[in-house]
C-alpha positions as CSV (number, residue, x, y, z in Angstrom):
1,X,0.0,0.0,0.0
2,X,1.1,3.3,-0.8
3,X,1.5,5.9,1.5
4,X,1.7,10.1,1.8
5,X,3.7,11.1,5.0
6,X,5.5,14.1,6.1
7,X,8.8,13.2,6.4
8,X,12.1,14.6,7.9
9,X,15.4,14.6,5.7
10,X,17.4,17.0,8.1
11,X,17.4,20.3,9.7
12,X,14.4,21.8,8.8
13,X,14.1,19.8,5.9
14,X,10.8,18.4,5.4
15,X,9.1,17.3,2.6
16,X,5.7,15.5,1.4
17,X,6.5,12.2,0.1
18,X,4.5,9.3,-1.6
19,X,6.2,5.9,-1.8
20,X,5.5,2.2,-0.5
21,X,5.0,0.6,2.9
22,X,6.5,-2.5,3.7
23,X,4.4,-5.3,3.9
24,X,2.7,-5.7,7.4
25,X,4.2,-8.4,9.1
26,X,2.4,-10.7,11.9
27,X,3.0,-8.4,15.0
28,X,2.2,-5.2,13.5
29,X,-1.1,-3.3,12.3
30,X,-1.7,-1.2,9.3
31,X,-3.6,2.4,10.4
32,X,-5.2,5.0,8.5
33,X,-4.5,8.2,10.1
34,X,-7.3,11.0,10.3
35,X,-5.6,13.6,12.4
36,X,-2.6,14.5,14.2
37,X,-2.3,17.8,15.8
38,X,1.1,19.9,15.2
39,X,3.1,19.8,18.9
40,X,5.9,22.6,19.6
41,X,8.2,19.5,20.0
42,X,8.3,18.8,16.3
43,X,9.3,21.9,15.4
44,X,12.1,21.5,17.8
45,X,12.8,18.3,16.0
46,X,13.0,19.8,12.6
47,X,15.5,22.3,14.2
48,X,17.4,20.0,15.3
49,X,17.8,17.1,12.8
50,X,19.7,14.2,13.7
51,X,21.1,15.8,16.6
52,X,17.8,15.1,18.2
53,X,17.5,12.9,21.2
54,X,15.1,11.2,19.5
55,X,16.5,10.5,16.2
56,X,18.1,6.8,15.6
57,X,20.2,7.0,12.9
58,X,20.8,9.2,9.3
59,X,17.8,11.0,8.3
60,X,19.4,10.9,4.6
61,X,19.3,7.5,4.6
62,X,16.2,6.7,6.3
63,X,13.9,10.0,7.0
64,X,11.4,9.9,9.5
65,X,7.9,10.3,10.1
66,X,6.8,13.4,12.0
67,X,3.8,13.7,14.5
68,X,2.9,12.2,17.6
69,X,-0.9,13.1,18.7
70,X,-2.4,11.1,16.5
71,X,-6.1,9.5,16.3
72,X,-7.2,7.4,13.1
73,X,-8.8,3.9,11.9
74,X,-7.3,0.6,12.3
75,X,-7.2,-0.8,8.6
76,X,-5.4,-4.5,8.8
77,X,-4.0,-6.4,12.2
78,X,-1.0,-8.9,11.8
79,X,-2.3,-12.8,13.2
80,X,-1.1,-11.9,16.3
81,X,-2.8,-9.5,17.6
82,X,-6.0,-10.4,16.3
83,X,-7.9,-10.8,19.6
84,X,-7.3,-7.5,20.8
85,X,-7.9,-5.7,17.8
86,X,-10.4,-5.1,15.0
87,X,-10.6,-3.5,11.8
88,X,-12.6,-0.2,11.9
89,X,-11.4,0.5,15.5
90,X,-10.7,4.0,16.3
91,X,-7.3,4.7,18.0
92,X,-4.8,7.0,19.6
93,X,-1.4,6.5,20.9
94,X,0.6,7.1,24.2
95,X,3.9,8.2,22.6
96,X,6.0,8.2,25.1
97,X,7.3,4.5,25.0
98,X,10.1,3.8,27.1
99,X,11.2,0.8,25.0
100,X,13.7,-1.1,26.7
101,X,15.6,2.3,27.9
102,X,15.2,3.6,24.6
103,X,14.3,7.2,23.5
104,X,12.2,6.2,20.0
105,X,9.2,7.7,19.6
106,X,6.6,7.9,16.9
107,X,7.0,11.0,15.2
108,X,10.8,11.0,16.1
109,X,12.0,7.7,15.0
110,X,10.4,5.9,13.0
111,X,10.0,5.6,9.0
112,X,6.9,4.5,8.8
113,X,5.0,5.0,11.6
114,X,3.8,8.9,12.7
115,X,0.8,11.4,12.2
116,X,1.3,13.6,9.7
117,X,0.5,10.7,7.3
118,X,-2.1,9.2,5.3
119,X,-1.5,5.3,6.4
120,X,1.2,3.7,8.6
121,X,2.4,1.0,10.1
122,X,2.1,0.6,13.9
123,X,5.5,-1.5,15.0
124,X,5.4,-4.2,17.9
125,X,7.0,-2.5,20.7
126,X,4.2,0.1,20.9
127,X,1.1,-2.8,21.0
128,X,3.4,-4.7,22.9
129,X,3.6,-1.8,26.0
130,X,-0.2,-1.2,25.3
131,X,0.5,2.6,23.8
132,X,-2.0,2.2,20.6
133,X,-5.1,2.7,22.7
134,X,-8.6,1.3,21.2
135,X,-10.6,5.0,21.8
136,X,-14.3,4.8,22.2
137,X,-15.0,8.4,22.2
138,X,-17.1,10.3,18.8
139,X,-14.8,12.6,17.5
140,X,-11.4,12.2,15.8
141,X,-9.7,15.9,17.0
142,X,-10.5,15.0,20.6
143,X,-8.8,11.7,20.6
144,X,-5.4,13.5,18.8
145,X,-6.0,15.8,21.5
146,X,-5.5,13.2,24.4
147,X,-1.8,13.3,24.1
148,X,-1.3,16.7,25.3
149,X,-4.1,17.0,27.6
150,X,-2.7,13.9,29.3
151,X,0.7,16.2,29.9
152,X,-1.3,18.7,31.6
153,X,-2.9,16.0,33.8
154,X,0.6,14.7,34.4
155,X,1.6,17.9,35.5
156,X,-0.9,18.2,37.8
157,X,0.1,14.9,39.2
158,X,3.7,15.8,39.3
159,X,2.9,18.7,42.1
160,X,3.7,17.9,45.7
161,X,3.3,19.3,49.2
162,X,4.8,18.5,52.4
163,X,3.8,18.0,56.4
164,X,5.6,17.9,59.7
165,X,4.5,14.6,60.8
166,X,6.6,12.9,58.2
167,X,8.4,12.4,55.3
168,X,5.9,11.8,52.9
169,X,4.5,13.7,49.8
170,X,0.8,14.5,49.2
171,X,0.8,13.7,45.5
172,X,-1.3,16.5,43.1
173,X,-1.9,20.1,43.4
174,X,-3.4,21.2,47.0
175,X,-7.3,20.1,47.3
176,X,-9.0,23.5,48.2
177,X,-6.0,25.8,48.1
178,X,-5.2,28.5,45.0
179,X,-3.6,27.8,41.9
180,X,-2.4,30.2,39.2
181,X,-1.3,29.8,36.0
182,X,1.0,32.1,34.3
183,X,1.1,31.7,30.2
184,X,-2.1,30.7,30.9
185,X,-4.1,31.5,27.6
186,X,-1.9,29.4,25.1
187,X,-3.2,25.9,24.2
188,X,-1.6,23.8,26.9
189,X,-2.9,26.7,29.2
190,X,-6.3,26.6,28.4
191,X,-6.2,22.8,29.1
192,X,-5.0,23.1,32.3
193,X,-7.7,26.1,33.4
194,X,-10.3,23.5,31.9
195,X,-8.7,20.3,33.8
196,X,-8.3,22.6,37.3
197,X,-11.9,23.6,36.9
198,X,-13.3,19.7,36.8
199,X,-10.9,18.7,39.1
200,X,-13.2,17.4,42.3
201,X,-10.0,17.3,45.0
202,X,-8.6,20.5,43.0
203,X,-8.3,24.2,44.1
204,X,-10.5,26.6,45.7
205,X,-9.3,29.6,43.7
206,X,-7.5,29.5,39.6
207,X,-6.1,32.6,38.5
208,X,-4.9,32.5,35.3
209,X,-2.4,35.2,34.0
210,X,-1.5,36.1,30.2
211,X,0.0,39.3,28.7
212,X,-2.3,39.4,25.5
213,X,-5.3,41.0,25.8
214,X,-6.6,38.9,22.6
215,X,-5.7,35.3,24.2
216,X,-7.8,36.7,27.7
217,X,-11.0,37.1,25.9
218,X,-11.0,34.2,23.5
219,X,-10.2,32.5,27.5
220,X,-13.0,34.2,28.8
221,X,-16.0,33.4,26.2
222,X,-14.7,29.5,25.8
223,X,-13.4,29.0,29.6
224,X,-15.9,31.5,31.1
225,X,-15.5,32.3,35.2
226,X,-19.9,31.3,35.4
227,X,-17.9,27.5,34.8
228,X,-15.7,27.5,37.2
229,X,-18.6,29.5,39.8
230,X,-21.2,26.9,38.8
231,X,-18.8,24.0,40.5
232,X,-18.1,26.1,43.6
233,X,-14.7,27.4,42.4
234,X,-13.7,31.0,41.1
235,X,-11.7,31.6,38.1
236,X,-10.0,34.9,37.7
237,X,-8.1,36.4,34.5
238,X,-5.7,39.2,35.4
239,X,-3.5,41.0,32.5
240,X,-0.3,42.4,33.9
241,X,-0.1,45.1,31.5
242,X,-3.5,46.1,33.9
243,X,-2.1,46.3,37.0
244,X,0.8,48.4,38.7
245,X,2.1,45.3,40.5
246,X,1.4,42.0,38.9
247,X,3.1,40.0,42.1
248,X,1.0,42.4,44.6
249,X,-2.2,42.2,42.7
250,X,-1.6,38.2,42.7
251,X,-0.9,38.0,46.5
252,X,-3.8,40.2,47.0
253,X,-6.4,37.7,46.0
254,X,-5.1,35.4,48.1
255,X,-5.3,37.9,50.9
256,X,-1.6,37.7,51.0
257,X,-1.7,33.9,51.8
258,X,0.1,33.1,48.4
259,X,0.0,30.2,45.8
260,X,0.0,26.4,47.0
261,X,0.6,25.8,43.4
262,X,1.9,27.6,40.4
263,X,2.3,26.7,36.9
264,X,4.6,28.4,34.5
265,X,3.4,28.0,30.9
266,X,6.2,30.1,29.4
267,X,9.8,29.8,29.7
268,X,10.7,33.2,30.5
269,X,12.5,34.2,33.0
270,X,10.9,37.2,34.8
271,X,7.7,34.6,34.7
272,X,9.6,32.1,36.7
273,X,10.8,34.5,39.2
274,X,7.6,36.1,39.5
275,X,5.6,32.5,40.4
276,X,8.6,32.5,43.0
277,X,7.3,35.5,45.0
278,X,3.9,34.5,44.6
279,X,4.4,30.8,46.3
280,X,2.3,30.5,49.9
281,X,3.8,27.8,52.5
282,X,4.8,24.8,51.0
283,X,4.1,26.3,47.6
284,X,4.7,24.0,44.6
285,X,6.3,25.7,41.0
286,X,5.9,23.5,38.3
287,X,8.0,24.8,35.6
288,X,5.6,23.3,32.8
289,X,7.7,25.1,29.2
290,X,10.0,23.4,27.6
291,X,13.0,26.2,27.0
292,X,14.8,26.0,23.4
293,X,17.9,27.5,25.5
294,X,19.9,25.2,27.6
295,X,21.4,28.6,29.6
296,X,18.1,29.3,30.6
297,X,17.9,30.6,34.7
298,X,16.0,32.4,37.1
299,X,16.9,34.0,40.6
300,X,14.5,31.8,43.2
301,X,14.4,33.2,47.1
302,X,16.5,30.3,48.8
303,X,15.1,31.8,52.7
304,X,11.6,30.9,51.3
305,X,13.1,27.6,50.1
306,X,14.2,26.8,53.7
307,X,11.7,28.5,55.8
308,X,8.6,28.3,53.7
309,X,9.1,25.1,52.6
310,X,8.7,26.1,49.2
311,X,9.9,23.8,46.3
312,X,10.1,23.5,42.3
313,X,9.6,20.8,40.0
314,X,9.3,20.0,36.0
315,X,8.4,17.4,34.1
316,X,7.8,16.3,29.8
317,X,5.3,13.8,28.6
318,X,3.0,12.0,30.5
319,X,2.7,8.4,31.8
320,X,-0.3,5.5,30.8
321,X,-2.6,6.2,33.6
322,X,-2.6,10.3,32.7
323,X,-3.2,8.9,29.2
324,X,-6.4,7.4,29.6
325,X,-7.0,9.6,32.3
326,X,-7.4,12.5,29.4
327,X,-9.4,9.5,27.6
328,X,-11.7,9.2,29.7
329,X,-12.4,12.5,30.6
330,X,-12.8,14.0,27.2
331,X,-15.1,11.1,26.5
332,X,-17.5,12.0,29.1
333,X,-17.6,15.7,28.4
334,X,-15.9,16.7,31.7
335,X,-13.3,18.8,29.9
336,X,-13.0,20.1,26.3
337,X,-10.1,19.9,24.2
338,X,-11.6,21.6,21.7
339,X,-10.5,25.2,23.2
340,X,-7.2,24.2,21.9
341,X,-7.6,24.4,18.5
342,X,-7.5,27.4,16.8
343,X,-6.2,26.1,13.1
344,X,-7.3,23.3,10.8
345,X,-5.6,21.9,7.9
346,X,-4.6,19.2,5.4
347,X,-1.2,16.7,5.1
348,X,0.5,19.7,2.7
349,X,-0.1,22.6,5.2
350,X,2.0,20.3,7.9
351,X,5.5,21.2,6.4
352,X,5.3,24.9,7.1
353,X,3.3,24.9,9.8
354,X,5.6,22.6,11.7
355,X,8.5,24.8,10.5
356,X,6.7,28.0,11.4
357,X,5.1,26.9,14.5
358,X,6.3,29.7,16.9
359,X,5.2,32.7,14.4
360,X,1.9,31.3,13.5
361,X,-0.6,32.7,16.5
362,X,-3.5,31.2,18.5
363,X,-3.5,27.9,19.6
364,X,-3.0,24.4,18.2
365,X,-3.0,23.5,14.9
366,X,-4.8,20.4,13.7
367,X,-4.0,18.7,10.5
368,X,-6.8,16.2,8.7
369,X,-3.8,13.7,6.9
370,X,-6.4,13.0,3.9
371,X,-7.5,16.1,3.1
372,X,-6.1,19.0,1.1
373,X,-6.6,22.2,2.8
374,X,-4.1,25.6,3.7
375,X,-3.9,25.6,7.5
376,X,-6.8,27.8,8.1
377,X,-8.0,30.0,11.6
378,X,-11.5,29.0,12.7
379,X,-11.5,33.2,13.5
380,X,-11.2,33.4,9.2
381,X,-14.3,30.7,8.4
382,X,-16.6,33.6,8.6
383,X,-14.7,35.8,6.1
384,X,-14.2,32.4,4.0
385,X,-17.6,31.8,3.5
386,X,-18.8,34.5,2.0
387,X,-17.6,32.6,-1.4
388,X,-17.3,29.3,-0.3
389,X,-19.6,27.2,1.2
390,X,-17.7,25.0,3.3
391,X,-16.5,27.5,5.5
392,X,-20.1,29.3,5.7
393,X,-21.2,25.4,7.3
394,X,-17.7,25.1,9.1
395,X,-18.6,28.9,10.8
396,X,-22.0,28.2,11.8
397,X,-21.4,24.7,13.3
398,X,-18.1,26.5,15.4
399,X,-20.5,29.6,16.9
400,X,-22.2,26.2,18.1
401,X,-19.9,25.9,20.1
402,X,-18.5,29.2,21.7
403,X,-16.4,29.4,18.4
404,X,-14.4,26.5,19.3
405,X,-13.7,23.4,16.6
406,X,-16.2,20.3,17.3
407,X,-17.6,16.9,16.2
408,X,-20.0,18.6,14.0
409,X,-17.7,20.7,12.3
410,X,-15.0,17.5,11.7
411,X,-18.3,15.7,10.2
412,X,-19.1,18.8,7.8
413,X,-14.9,18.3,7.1
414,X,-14.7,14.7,6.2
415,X,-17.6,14.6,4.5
416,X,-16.7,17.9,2.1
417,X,-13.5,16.0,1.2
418,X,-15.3,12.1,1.3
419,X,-12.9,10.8,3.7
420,X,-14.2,7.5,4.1
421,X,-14.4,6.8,8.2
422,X,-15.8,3.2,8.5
423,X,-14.4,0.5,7.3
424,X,-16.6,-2.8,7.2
425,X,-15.7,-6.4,8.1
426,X,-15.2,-6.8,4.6
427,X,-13.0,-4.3,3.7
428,X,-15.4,-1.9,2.0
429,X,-16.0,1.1,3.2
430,X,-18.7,3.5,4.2
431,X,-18.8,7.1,3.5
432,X,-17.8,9.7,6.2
């Protein structure tokens, strides 16, 4: 079977290819991959090239396949998995392998297996440590979606507190105590103001901090405080270009009790400091932004270190039980990835959108592998569909939805383009 696949030849080399999978052999599965959204760590991959962690060998002679949050149809299963999985499934992955102390990754390391394609091959060592995941939920975007919302939810779990009994942690951000969230109106921001929101042992108080007016109030009208207030909790968006003294104004709604935990969703420095001064007793700081500069410091108050008991932590990816954590939740409607998305668009769009990645604003981008489409802003379908129809449906079924991306709109999507979505027993298939 032929496949299309995004695939990287070097630094910032990629290119749109079309050439021949391998036949499937008996411990592997053939997929059909619908969507993949476009994570900030590719686009540090194609900076980097082979000197990637992640990289195996010589791109030249064997490019990879890039993307990682990925969601799609199973098409063929090799004899031996057979009883655990059927054609027509849906699916998503848990990239983050760990294969016998190995760094490969789909999307990193592999030729023929990664998202921004049309069909791949799944290898054995990701069925064999369970990370293609049979998903049950309706819509395509949300299960692409799990992969990063299960980072948030890992770095939730990541946070810690102390007591003076003993030497134990109390695992997870403080039940009842105040949170903020600084960067907080970027994609993986969003997620975690949705995830602290539902969160039943979670905080008492989420204040969520971002320099762009813009990002606040597409934040307020899709993650609006009446959500947060409905569940008993209070959700507050503050603009430090609004306030004299961002660190005062934060303390302040505390009553001067500070932070029991503080996320830091951009790796900047003054940011850092700033959740510093902000932490309460036994504060947590989860530094939750991958920096592109290895140099990269802050100045932390050590007397607040000893004395306060206050303490730091970061962490990258997430484990299995965050995974299907994010699963499970999406599934049920208790949080909505959706407020993510701010870009669609088809397999071509994925080379300069992955190389452009930190120039292109809004939130994430989300590529449909078997459609042709420029990555497009759900803010332009209005404009769009003046003169074409498409985006006139795509616009009305998004103000559905607060102006967010949803199921309906993905249907209106595959449809348009007559990507085919069910796959029968026999092999036929069924249109979208």
């Amino acid at each position: 079977m032929k496949t299309k696949a995004v695939r990287l030849h070097g630094v910032n080399d990629l290119r749109v290819d079309e050439f021949e999978l391998p036949g499937l052999k008996e411990d592997e599965i053939l997929v059909k991959i619908i969507s993949d959204s476009v994570c900030m760590s590719t686009h540090k991959l194609a900076k980097q090239g082979e000197a990637h962690a992640r990289v195996m060998g010589s791109l030249t002679e064997e490019p990879v396949i890039i993307g990682h949050e990925i969601a799609g149809l199973i098409v063929e299963v090799g004899s031996k998995w057979q009883e655990r999985f059927q054609k027509g499934q849906k699916f998503t992955i848990q990239p983050s392998l760990n294969y016998k102390g190995s760094m490969i990754t789909p999307g990193y390391s592999y030729p023929y297996f990664g998202g921004d394609c049309t069909y791949a091959i799944v290898p054995k060592e990701v069925i064999e440590l369970d990370c293609l995941i049979p998903y049950e939920g309706d819509a395509f975007f949300s299960a692409s979606l799990s992969e990063p919302v299960s980072c948030v939810i890992a770095g939730f779990n990541r946070n810690f507190h102390t007591n003076s009994l003993n030497h134990d942690f109390d695992m997870g951000v403080k039940k009842g105590g105040n949170l903020a969230i600084l960067g907080a109106c970027g994609p993986m921001g969003l997620e975690a103001i949705d995830y602290a929101i539902q969160l039943e042992d979670g905080p008492q108080l989420i204040v969520a901090v971002d320099a762009s007016a813009e990002r606040i109030a597409r934040a307020k009208r899709v993650l609006p405080p009446e959500k947060a207030e409905a569940l008993n909790k209070k959700l507050v968006y503050l603009n430090p270009a609004e306030v004299e003294d961002v660190v005062a104004e934060l303390l302040q709604l505390t009553d001067q009790a500070g932070y029991d935990d503080v996320f830091v969703y951009a790796p900047i420095q003054v940011l850092i400091e700033q959740a510093d001064q902000i932490l309460g007793k036994d504060g947590c700081l989860n530094f939750f932004a991958g920096p592109v500069d290895k140099e990269l410091s802050a100045n932390l108050n050590m007397y607040n270190l000893h004395y306060k008991y206050t303490h730091m932590i970061g962490f990258t990816g997430s484990t299995m039980t965050d995974m299907h954590e994010a699963i499970d939740l999406s599934s049920r409607k208790k949080i909505d990835p959706a407020i993510m998305i701010t870009h669609i668009g088809g397999l071509e769009a994925a080379v300069e959108t992955t190389l452009q990645l930190p120039s292109i604003p809004g939130g994430k981008k989300l590529i449909y592998t078997q459609i042709d489409l420029p990555l497009t802003a759900i803010e332009d379908f209005q404009q769009l569909g003046q003169t074409e129809p498409l985006f006139q449906k795509l616009h009305e079924a998004c103000e559905n939805h607060a102006g967010c991306w949803n199921k309906e709109a993905e249907d209106i999507l595959l449809a348009h383009f007559e990507v085919d979505i069910v796959l029968t027993e026999t092999g036929g298939k069924m249109h979208a």
